[in-house]
Structure formats: C-alpha cells, structure tokens
N, C-alpha and C positions, 0 to 999 in steps of 0.2 A: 453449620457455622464453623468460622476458620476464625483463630484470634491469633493476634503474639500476645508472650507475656502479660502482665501487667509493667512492670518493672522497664519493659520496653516500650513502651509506650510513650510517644514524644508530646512537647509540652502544647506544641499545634497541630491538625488533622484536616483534610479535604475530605470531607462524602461525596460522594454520586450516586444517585439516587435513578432508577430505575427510570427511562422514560418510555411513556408508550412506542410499540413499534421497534423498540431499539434493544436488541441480545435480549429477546425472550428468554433464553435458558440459563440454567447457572455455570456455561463453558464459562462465561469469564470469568469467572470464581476461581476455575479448575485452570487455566491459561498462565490470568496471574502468579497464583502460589507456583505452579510445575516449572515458571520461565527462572533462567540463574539470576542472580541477584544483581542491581547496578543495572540493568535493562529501564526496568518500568518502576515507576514508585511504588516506597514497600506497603504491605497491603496490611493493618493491623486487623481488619477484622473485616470478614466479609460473611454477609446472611443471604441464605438465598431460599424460596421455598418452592415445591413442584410447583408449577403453574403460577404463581403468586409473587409479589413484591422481593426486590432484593435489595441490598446497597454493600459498598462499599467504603471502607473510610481508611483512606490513605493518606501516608504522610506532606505535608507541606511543605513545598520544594522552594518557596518566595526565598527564604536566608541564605539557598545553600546551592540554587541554581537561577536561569532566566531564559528568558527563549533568547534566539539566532541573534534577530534584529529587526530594522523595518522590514516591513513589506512596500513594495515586491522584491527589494534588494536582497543581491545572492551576500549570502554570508561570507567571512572570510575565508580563504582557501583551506586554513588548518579547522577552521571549525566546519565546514564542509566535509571534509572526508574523514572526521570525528564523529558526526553521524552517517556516516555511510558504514563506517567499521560498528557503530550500535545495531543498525540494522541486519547487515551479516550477522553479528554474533545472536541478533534475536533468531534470524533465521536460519543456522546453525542449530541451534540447541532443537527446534521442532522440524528440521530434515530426515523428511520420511521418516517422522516418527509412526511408534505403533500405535497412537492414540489417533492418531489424524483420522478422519468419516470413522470412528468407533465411538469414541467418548471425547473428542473435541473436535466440533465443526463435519459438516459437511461436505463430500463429493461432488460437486456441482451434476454430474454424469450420473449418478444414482440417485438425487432427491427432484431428478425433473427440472433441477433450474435451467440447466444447459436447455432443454425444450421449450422452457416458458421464455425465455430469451429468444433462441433460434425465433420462436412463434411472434415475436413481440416487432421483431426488427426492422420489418418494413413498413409495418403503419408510425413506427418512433420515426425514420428517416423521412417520410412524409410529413408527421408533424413538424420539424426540424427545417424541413426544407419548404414547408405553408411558411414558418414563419419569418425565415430569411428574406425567400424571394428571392429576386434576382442578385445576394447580399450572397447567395452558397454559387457557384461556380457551375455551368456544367460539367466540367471536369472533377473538381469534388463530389458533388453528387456521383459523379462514375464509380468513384473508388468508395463511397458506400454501397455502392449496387452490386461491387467488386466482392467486397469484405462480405454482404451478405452471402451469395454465392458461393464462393471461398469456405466459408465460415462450419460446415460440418469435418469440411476437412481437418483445418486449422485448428478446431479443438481435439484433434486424436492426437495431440502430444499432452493433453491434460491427463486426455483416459488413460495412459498408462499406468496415472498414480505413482511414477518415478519422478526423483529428485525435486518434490513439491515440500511447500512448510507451508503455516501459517503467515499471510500478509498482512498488513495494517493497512490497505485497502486508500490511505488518506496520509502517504505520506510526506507529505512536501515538509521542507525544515522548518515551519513554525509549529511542528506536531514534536517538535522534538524539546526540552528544556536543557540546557548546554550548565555544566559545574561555571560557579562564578571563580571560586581560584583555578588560575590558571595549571595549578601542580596536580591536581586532579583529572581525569578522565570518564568518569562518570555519568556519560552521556543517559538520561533517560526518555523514552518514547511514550506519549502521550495519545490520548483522543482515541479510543480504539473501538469507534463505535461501526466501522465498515471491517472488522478484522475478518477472512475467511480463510480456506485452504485452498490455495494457487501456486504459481511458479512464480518463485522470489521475483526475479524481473520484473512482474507488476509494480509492484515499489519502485523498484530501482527507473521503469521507464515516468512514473508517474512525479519523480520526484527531481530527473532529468526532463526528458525529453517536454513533458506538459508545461512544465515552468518556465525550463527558463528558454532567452531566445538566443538563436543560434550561435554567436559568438563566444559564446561564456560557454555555452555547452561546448562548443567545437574543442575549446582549450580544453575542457576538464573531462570530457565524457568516457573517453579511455582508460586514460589513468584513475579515473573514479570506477571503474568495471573492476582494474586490475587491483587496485587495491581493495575491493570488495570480497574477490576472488581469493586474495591472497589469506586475507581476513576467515573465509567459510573457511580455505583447507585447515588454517591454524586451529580452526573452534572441532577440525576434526571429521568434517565432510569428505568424503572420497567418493571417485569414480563421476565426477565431474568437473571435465575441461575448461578452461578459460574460451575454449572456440565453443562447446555446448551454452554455458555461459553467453556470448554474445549473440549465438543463433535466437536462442531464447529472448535474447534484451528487445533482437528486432522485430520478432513477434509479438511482445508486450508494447512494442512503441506503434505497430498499427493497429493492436486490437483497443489502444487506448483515445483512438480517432473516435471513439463512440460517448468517452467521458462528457467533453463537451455539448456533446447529441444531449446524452440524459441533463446535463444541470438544466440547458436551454429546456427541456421539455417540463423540467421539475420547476418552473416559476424562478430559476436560480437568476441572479441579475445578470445583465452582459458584459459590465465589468468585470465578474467573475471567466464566465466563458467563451469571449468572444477571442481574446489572448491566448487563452486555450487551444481554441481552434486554429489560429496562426502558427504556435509556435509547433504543436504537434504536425498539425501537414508540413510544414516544413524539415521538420527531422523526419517525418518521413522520408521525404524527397532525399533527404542528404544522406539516410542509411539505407537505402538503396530497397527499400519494407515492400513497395509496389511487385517487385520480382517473387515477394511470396504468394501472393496471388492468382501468378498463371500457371 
C-alpha cells in the first residue's frame, strides 16, 4: 500500500477500480508513484495485492483541468504541442530505464508476445479482409501481406532493447486533461490501460499519423517531432538523433496500419476505425513507410 499524507489529502478523489483483463499486476502502482510529478494525476493511495484486487484513488482533475476539446477536432496549435512536450517528458523520465522488462512491464521479445502476434497475423488480415470485402483494396491488402512478411525483420530494432520507454499505447489528445488557467503548464496523461514498453514513436505515430488527416498533419507533423525532440534531450536523453527519431516515427506509422485491423476484429464500430484506416494508409503513402518493406 502507497498513501500521501493525510494532511494532503484533497477535499475530492477519483478511484479506479481494477477491471477484469486490464493491468493484472501492481506495475501501475509502481509506474505511477516512480513517474515525476505534473505528468499523471497524483496518486494518494494505491492498494494492490499478489494475484488479487487493486485500486487506486487519485486526485480530481474537474476544478483544476479539462480535456482538448470536441472530438474529432484537432485542438489548438499551443495546446497541441503542450501535450506532445507531456509526453516526451513522460517518456524521458522511463528511457531505458533499468526497471523496464525487470520490475515494470514487459519485453515484448522475451515474454512470447512478439510470437503470439507474428502467429496471430494472418488469420487477423483474413478476418479483416472477410469483412471488408471488396471495401479493403487489392492493393491494401498487399501491404498487409507485405508488413506480414517484413515483420520479423522490422521487429529487430525492438530487440535491441535500446532507446525504448514506457508508452500509453492510446494516445490520442483526448487521453490527455490540459490546466484550465492558462499561466499553467501542467499538462496531465490519462487512461493508461494499454501502457507497455516500446519505442516512444508509437504514441507519437498514434496520436499523428492515426488521427488526424492529412492536411493538418502535413502542417504540424515535423515541427511536432522537433519539438518533441527538443523536449526528450532537455528531460536529459542522449545518444538519440532527431534522424533516429524520425526513422523510428516511420516505422511506428506502418506498423500502426494493424490498429485499425484489431478494433475492426475486436467488434470496435466503424465509425471508430474506418477513419483509422484512411487516414493511416495515407500517411503512409506521404512518409514514404512502403520503402521499409523491400
């Protein structure tokens, strides 16, 4: 059990309550409390047991913050790249740290999932493509048969186990709660029920490239790298380029051609992923991802 004070303790509280299926273990316990403060909401008390029930009870962000905005509308340009500088700095604080596949989260390479995935991939593009129909493209369908193929390769920049942190796995800006006064910067990240340990660019492609559609991406998708960039060396990161950085981005923008596969497979509505699938094959197309392939 982890508490603050009593004395700190605020006058309103959020629980979250353990759901099935979702962070079996007490890393988010351990995630929480170890991340710097101003990231995530503060955590007053978290109970966790081997095998058993946990919760957490976090502070109440309604007074003091609010999300972006509508959906699906991109937020504004300063409150945009005010959660892209939160996310750096989350992923900053856990670069290549020495807890990462020890005592928080798993190596996808050493617990099998990389194999039960690789094993899983071609009956999921079947499913995906029964249910399209002639709605998936021969040509799309290619460049899944491509990505499959490709795909042992493509993960030997994970095995390295270099310049990886923990992701939030679901970041698109309404996962994020933005400070209501403006004199503030207290961006925090929310929802962190897909968190794992990958190459930062998952966020970063999932929260560009999946969302939004090309125009808006095209104006901001550089200078949102760059300031992201700018963002990790300041939190303290070394020995990674802004070109490392963008090779990375465009490997997370094609390996993200699969998100849409799974919602579609997972009963998710098409409202959901059909926009998905648009906007992603088409940043592929425009960052040139197919050439990683041959």
């Amino acid at each position: 059990m982890i508490a603050a004070p009593p004395e700190a303790a605020p006058e309103r509280l959020t629980a979250i309550l353990r759901r099935a299926g979702v962070l079996e273990r007490g890393e988010v316990i351990d995630v929480a409390v170890a991340t710097p403060g101003e990231l995530l909401p503060r955590c007053y008390e978290a109970i966790a047991e081997p095998a058993g029930p946990w919760h957490l009870m976090l502070e109440d962000l309604t007074a003091s913050h609010e999300s972006v905005g509508e959906w699906p509308l991109p937020p504004p340009t300063e409150r945009w790249y005010a959660i892209v500088a939160a996310h750096a700095r989350f992923h900053a604080a856990w670069w290549d740290h020495e807890r990462l596949g020890v005592s928080v989260g798993t190596f996808g390479d050493e617990s099998g999932a990389f194999d039960r995935f690789l094993a899983a991939m071609p009956s999921d593009l079947a499913t995906f493509a029964d249910r399209l129909g002639d709605r998936l493209s021969t040509e799309r369908k290619r460049v899944y048969e491509r990505l499959i193929a490709a795909a042992p390769r493509l993960l030997e920049r994970y095995r390295s186990h270099r310049n990886l942190t923990l992701v939030h796995g679901d970041a698109h800006v309404w996962n994020a709660m933005l400070p209501r006064q403006p004199d503030r910067s207290d961006v925090r990240l929310v929802d962190w029920d897909g968190w794992r340990v990958d190459t930062a660019t998952d966020d970063l492609a999932y929260m560009l490239a999946l969302h939004w559609y090309p125009d808006w991406r095209r104006r901001h998708e550089r200078e949102s790298l760059r300031r992201y960039h700018d963002t990790l060396v300041a939190a303290g990161v070394r020995g990674y380029s802004f070109d490392a950085l963008w090779q990375d981005y465009r490997h997370s923008v094609l390996w993200q051609i699969t998100t849409p596969m799974w919602q579609a497979n997972h009963a998710m509505a098409p409202w959901i992923w059909w926009g998905h699938l648009e906007r992603i094959m088409l940043a592929v197309h425009d960052l040139g991802c197919l050439e990683l392939l041959e």
